[in-house]
RODO-2510 file (C-alpha; in nm, 4 decimals, decimal comma):
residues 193
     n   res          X          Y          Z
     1     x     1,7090     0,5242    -0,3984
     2     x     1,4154     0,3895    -0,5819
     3     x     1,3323     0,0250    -0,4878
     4     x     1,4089    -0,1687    -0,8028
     5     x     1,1491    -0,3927    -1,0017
     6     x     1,2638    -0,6975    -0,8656
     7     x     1,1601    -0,6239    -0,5317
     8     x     0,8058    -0,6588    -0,6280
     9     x     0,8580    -0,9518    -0,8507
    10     x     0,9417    -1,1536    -0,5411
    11     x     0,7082    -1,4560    -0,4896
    12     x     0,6086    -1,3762    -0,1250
    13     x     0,3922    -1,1374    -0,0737
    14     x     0,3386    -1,1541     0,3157
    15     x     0,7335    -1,1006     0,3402
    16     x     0,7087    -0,8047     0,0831
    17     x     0,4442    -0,6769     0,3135
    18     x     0,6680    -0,6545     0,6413
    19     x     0,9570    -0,5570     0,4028
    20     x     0,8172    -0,2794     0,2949
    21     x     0,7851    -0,1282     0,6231
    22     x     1,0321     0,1605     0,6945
    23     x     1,0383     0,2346     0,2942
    24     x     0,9150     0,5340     0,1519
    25     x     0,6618     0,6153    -0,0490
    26     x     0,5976     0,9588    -0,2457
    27     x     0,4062     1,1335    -0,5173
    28     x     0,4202     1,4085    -0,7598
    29     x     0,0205     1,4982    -0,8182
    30     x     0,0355     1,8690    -1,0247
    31     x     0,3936     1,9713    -0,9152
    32     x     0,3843     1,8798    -0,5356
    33     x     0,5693     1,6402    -0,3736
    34     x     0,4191     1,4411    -0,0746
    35     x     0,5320     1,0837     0,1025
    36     x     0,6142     0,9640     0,4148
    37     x     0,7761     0,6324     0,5958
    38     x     0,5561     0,3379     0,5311
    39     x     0,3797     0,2160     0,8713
    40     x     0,1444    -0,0609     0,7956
    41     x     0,0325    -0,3206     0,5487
    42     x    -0,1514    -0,5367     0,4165
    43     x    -0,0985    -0,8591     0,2409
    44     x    -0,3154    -0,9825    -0,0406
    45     x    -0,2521    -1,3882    -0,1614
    46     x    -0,3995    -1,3984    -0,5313
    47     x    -0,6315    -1,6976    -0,6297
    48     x    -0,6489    -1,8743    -0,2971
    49     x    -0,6986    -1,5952    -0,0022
    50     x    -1,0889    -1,5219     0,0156
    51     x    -0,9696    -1,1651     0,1309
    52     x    -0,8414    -1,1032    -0,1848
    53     x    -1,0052    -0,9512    -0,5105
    54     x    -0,8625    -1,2253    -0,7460
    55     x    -1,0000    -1,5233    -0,5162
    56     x    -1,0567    -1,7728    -0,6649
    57     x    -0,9398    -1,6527    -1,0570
    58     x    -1,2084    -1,3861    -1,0575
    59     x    -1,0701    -1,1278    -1,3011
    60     x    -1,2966    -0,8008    -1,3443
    61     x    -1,2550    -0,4468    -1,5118
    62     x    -1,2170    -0,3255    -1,1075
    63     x    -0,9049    -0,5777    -1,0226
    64     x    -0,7383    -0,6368    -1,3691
    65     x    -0,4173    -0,4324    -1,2950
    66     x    -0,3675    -0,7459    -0,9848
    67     x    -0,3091    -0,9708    -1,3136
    68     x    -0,0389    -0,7095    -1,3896
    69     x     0,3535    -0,7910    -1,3608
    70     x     0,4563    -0,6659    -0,9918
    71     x     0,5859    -0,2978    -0,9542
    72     x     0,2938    -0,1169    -1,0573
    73     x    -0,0305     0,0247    -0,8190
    74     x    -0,3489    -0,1324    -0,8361
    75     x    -0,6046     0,1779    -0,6968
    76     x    -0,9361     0,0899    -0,6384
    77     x    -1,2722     0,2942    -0,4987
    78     x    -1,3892     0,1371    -0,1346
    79     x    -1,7352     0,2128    -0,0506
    80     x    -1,7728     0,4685    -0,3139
    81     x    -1,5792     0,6589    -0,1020
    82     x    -1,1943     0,5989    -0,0818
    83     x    -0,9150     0,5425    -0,2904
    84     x    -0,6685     0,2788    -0,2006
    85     x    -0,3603     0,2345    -0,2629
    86     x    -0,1719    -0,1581    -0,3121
    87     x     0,1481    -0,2168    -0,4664
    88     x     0,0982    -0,5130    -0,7432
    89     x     0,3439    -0,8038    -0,6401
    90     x     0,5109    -1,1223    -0,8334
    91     x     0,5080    -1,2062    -1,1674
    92     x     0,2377    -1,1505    -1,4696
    93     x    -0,0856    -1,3370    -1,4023
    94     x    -0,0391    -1,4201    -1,0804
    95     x    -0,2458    -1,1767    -0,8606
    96     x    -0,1242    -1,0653    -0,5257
    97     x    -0,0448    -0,6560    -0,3737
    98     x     0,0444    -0,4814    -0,0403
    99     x    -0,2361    -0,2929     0,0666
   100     x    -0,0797     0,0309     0,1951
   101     x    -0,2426     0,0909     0,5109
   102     x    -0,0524     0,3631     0,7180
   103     x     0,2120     0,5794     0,6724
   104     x     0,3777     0,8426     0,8646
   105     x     0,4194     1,2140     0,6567
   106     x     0,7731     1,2908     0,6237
   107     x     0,7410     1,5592     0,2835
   108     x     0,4749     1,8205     0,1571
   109     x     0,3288     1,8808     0,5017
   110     x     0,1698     2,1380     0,3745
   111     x     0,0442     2,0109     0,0209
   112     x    -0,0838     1,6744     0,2597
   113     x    -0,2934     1,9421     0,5365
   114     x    -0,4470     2,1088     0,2324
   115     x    -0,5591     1,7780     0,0863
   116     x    -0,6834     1,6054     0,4011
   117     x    -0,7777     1,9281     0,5449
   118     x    -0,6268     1,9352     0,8602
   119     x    -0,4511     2,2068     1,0555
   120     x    -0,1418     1,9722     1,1722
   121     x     0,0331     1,6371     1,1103
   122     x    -0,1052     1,4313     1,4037
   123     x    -0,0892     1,0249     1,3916
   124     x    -0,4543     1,0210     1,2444
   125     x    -0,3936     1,2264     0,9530
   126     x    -0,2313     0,9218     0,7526
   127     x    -0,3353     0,5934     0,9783
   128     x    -0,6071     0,4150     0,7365
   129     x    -0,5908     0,3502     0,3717
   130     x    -0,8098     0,5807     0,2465
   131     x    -0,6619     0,8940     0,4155
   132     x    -0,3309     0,7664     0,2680
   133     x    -0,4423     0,8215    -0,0585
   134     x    -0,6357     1,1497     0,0628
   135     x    -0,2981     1,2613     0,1637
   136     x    -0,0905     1,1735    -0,1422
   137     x    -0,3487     1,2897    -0,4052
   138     x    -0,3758     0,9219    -0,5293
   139     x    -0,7090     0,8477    -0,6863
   140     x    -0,7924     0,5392    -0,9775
   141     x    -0,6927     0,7713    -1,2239
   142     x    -0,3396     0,6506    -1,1494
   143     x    -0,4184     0,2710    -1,1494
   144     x    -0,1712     0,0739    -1,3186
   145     x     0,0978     0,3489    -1,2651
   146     x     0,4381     0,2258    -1,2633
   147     x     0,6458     0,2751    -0,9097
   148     x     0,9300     0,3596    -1,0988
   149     x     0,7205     0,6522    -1,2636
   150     x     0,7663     1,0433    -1,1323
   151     x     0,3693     1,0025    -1,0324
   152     x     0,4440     0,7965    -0,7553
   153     x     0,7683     0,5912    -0,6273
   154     x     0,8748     0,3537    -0,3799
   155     x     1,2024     0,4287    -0,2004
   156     x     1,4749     0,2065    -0,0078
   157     x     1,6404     0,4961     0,2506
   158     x     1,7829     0,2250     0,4468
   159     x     1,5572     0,2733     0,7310
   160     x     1,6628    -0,0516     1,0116
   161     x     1,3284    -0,1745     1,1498
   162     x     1,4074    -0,4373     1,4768
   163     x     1,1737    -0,7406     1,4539
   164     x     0,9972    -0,6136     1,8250
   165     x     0,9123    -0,2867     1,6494
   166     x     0,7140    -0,4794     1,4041
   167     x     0,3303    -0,6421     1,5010
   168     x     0,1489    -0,9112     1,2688
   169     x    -0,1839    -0,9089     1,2967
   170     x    -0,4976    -1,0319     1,1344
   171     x    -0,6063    -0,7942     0,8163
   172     x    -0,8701    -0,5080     0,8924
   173     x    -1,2272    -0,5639     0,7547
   174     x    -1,2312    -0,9182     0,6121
   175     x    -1,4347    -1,0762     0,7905
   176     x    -1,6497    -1,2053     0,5412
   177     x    -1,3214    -1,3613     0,4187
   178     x    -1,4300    -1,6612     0,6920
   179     x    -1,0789    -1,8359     0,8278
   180     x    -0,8657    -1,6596     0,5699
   181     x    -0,9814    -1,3033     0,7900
   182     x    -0,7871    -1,4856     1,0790
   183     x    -0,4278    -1,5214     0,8362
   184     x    -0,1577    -1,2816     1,0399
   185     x    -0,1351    -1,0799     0,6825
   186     x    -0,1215    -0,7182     0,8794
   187     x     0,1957    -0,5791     0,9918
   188     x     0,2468    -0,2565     1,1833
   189     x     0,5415    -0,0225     1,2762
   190     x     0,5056    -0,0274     1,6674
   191     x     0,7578     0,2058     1,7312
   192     x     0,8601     0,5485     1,7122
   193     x     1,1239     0,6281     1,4146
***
């Protein structure tokens, strides 16, 4: 079942962050399907969290979809290089996502080796944000696409995650985010499904 709009309209975005661990996440790029189990995350905390794109109000032509009512994806170009993939969270105007970090392949093995080009579903094929997106065919072409769309989807499959399968970390790669790169924002599945 897709997860319903109100899921993302919550007002928490470091509990949508663990939440969304265990849920699914797909695509349909040119006729192939491809998704997987959703492994790791990252929180994002609007105006106030340094870490975050809309610190401090900044709104640009790069993170205007963040401003964007919750339950759409905000895709944006790292390094010039990769495409990553957050899931916009609360209400209008108020700017915080889930970075989608990891997940593990579960459909279009073959569609997500072709892409990443790879010769078998290993744990590295899909464990960083950017080969996430590799693997699902998402790019910023799809920014501001709806997760109730039949591009990409969010799904509830009633996956049970214990609490001791799930570590909170600091975020990856904030650092110049001073004390806010220290917030326990990151959560990981640590443990086999």
């Amino acid at each position: 079942m897709k997860i319903p709009q109100p899921f993302f309209l919550q007002d928490n975005v470091v509990d949508i962050a663990r939440q969304l661990l265990g849920k699914y996440v797909f695509t349909q790029i040119a006729g192939q399907i491809a998704g997987g189990i959703i492994t790791e995350t990252e929180a994002y905390q609007g105006v106030t969290d340094r870490a975050c794109h809309a610190f401090g109000g900044r709104r640009t032509a790069r993170n205007q979809m963040m401003y964007a009512q919750g339950g759409v994806i905000y895709v944006y170009l790292c390094y010039g290089l990769h495409h990553l993939l957050n899931f916009v969270t609360n209400q209008k105007d108020i700017p915080e996502a889930v970075l989608i970090r990891g997940i593990k392949p579960t459909h279009g093995m073959e569609t997500i080796l072709q892409r990443t080009g790879k010769s078998a579903i290993t744990p590295d094929v899909t464990n960083g944000p950017g080969k996430v997106s590799k693997a699902l065919g998402i790019t910023t072409l799809l920014n501001g696409t709806s997760l109730d769309s039949d591009l990409i989807w969010a799904e509830d499959r009633g996956v049970y995650i214990p609490p001791n399968y799930i570590m909170q970390t600091p975020r990856i790669g904030v650092e110049y985010a001073g004390a806010d790169a220290k917030l326990p924002y990151r959560f990981v599945l640590n443990g086999s499904l």
